[in-house]
N, CA, C and O atoms as a MOPAC input file, in Angstrom:
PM7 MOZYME 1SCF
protein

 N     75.41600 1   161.37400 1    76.05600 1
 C     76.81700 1   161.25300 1    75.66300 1
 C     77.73300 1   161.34000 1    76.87700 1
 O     78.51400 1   160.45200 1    77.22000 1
 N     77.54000 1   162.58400 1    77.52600 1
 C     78.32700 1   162.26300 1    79.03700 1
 C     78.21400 1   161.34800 1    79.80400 1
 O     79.14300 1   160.97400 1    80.52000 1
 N     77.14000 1   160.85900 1    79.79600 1
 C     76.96400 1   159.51300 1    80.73100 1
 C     77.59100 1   158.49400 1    80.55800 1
 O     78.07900 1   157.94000 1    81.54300 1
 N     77.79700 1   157.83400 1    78.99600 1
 C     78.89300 1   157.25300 1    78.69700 1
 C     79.98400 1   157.10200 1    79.15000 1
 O     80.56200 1   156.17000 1    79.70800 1
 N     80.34600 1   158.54100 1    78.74300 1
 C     81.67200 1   159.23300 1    79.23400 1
 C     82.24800 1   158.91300 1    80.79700 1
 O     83.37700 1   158.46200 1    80.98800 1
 N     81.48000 1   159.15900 1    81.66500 1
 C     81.33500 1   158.86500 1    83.02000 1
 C     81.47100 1   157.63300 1    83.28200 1
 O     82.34900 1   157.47300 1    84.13100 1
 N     80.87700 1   156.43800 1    82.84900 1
 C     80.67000 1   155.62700 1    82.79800 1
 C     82.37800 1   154.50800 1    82.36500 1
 O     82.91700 1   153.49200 1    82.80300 1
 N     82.57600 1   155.32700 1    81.49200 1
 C     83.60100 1   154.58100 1    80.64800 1
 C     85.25500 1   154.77500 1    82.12200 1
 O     85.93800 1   153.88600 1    82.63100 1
 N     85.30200 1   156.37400 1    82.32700 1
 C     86.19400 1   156.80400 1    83.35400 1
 C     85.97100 1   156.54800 1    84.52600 1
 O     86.92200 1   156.72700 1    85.28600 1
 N     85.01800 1   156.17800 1    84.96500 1
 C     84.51600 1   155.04600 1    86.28100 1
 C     84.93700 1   153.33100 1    86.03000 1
 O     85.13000 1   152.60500 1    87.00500 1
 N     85.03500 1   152.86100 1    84.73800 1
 C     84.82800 1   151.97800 1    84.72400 1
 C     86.70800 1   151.57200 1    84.73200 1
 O     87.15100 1   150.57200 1    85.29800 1
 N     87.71200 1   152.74000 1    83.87000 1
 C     88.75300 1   152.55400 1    83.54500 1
 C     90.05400 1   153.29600 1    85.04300 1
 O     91.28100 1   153.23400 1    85.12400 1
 N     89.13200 1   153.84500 1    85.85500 1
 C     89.36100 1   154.11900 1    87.64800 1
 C     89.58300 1   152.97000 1    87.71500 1
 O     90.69400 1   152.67100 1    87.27600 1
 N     88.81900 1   151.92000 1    88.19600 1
 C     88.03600 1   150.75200 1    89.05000 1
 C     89.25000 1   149.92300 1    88.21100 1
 O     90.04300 1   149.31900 1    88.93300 1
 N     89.41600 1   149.86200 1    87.08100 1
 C     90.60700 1   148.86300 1    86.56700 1
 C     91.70700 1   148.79100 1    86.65100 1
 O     92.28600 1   147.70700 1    86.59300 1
 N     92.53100 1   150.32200 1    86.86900 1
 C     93.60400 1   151.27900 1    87.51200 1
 C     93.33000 1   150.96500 1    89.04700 1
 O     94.46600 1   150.61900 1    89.37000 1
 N     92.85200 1   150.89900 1    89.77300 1
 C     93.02400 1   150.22400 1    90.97400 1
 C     92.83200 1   149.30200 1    91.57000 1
 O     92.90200 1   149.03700 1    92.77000 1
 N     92.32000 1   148.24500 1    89.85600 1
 C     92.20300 1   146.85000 1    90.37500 1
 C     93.85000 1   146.42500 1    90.11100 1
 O     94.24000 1   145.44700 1    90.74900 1
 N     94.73400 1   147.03600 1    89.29800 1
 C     95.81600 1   147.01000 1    88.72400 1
 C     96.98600 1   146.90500 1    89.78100 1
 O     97.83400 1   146.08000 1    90.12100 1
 N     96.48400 1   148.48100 1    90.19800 1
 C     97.63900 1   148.51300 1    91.38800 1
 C     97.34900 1   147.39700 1    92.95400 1
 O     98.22400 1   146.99600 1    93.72100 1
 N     96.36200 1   147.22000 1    93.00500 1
 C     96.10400 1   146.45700 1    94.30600 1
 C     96.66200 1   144.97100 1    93.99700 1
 O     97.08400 1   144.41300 1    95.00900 1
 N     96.73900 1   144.30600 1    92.94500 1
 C     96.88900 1   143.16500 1    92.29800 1
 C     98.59300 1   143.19200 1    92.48200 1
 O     99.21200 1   142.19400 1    92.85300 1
 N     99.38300 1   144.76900 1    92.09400 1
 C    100.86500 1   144.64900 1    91.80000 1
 C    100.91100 1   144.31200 1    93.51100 1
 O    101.46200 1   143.25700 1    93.82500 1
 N    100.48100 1   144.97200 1    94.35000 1
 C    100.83200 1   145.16500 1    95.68900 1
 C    100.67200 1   143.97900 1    96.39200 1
 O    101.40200 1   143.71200 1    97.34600 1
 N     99.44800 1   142.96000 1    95.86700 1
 C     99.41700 1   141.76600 1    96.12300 1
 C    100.20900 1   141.03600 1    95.60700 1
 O    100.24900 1   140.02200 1    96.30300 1
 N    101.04200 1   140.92900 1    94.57700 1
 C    102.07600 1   140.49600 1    94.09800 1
 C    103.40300 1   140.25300 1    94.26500 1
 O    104.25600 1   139.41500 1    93.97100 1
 N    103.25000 1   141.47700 1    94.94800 1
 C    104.90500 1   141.97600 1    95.20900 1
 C    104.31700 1   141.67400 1    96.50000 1
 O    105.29100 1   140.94200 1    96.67900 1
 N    103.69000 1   141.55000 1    97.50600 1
 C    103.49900 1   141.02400 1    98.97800 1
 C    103.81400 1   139.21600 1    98.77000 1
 O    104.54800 1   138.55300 1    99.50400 1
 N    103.31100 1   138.88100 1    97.99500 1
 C    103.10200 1   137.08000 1    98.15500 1
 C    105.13300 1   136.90900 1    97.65100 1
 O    105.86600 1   136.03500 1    98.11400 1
 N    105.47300 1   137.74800 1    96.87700 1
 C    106.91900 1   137.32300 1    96.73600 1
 C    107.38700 1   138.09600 1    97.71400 1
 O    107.52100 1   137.25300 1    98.60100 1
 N    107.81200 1   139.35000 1    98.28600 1
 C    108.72100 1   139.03000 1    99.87400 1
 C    107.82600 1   138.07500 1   100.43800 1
 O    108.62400 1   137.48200 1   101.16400 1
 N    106.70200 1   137.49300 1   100.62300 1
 C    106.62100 1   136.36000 1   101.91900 1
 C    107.87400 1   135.37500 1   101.48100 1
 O    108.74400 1   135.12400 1   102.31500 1
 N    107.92700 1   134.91900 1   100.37200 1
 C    108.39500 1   133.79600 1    99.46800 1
 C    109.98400 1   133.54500 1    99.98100 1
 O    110.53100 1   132.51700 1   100.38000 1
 N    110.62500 1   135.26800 1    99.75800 1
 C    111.73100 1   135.31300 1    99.65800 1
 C    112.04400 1   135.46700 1   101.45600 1
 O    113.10600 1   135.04500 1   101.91600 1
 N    111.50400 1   135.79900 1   101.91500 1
 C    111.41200 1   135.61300 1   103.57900 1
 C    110.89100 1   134.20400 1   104.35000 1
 O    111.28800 1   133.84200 1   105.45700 1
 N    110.02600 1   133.57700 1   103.60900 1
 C    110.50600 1   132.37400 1   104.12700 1
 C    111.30900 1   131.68400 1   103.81000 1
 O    111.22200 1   130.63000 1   104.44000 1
 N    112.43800 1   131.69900 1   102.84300 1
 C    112.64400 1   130.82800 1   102.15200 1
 C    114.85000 1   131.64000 1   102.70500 1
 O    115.88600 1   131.10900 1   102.30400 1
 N    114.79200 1   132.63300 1   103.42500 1
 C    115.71000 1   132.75700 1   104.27200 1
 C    115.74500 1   132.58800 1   105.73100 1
 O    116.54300 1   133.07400 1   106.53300 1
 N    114.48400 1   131.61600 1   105.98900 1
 C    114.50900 1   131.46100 1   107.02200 1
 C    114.62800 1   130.35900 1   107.32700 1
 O    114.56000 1   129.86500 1   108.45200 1
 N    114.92500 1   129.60300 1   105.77900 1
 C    114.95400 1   127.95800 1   106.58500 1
 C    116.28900 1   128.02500 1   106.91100 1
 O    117.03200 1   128.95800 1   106.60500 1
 N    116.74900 1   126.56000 1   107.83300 1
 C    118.18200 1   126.44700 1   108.00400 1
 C    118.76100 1   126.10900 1   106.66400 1
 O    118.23800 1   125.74000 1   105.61200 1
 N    119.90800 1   126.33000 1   106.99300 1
 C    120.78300 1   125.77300 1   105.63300 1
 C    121.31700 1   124.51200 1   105.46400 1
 O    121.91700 1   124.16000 1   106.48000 1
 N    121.33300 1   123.64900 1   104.52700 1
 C    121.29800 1   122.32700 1   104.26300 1
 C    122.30600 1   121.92600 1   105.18400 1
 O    123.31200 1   122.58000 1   105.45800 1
 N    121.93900 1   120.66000 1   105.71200 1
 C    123.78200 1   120.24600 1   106.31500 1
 C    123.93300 1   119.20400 1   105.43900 1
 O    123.03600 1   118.47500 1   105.01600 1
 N    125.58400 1   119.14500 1   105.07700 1
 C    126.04500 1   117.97400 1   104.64000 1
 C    127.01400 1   117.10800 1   105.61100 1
 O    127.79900 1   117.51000 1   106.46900 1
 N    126.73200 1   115.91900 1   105.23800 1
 C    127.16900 1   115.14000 1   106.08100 1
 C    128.50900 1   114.66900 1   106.00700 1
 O    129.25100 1   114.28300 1   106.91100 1
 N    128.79100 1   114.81100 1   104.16500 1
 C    130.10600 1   114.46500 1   103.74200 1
 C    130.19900 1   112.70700 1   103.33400 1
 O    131.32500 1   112.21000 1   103.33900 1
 N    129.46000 1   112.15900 1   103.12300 1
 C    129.61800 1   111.30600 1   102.55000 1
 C    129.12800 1   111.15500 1   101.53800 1
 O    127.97200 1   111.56500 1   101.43700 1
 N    129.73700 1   110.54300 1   100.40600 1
 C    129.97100 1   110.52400 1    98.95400 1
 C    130.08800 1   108.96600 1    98.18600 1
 O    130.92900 1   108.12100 1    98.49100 1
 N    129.39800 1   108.86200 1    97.48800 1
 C    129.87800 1   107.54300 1    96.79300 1
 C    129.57400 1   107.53400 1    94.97900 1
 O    128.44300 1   107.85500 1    94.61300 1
 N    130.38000 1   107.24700 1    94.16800 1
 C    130.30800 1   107.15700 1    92.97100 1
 C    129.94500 1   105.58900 1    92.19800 1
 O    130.64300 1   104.65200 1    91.81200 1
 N    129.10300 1   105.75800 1    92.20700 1
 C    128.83000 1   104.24400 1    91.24500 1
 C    128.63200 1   104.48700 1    90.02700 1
 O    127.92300 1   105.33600 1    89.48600 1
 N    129.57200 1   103.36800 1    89.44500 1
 C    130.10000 1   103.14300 1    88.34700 1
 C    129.98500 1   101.25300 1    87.82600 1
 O    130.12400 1   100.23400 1    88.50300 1
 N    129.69600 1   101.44100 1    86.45400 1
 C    129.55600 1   100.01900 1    86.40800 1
 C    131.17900 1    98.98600 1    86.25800 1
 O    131.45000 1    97.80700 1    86.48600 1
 N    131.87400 1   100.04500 1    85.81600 1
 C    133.35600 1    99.37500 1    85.84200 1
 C    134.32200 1   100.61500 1    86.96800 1
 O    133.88000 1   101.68400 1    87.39100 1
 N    135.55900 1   100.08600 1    87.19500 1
 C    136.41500 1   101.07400 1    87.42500 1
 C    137.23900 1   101.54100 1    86.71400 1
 O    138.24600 1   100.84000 1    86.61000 1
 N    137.23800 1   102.45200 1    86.16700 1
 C    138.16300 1   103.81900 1    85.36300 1
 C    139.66000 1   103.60100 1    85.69500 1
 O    140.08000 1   103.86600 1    86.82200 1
 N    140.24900 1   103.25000 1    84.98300 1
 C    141.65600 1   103.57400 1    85.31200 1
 C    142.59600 1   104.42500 1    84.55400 1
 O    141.99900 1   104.68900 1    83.51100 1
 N    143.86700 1   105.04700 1    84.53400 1
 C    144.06300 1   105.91800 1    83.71400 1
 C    144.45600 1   105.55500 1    82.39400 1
 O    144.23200 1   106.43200 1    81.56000 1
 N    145.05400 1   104.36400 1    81.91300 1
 C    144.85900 1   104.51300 1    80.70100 1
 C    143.19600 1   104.14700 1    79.71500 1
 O    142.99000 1   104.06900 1    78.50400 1
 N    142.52000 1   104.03700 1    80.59400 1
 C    141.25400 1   104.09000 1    79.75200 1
 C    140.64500 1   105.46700 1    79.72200 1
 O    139.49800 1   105.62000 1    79.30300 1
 N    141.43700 1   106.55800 1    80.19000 1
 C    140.96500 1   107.84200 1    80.27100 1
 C    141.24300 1   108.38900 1    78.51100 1
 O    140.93700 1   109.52900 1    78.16300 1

């Protein structure tokens, strides 16, 4: 009966620190994520713009 016992609290250890090693790997792969992802440059815009449209809008067709 103890052996079980042993058995069962060895087995539910080993899952409790497959648990936590998994959060720690988790939470490691997201700061990489969020650290690379402040390290890119920031977009440039160039400022040019164009709207295509199949007619032109004027205001009384608004």
């Amino acid at each position: 009966m103890s052996g079980i016992l042993l058995v069962l609290v060895i087995v539910a250890g080993l899952l409790f620190l497959w648990m936590i090693a998994w959060g720690i790997f988790w939470f490691l792969v997201q700061a990489g994520v969020i650290v690379q992802k402040a390290l890119e440059p920031p977009a440039m815009d160039d400022g040019s713009y164009t709207l295509s449209q199949g007619r032109e809008v004027k205001t009384e067709d608004k």
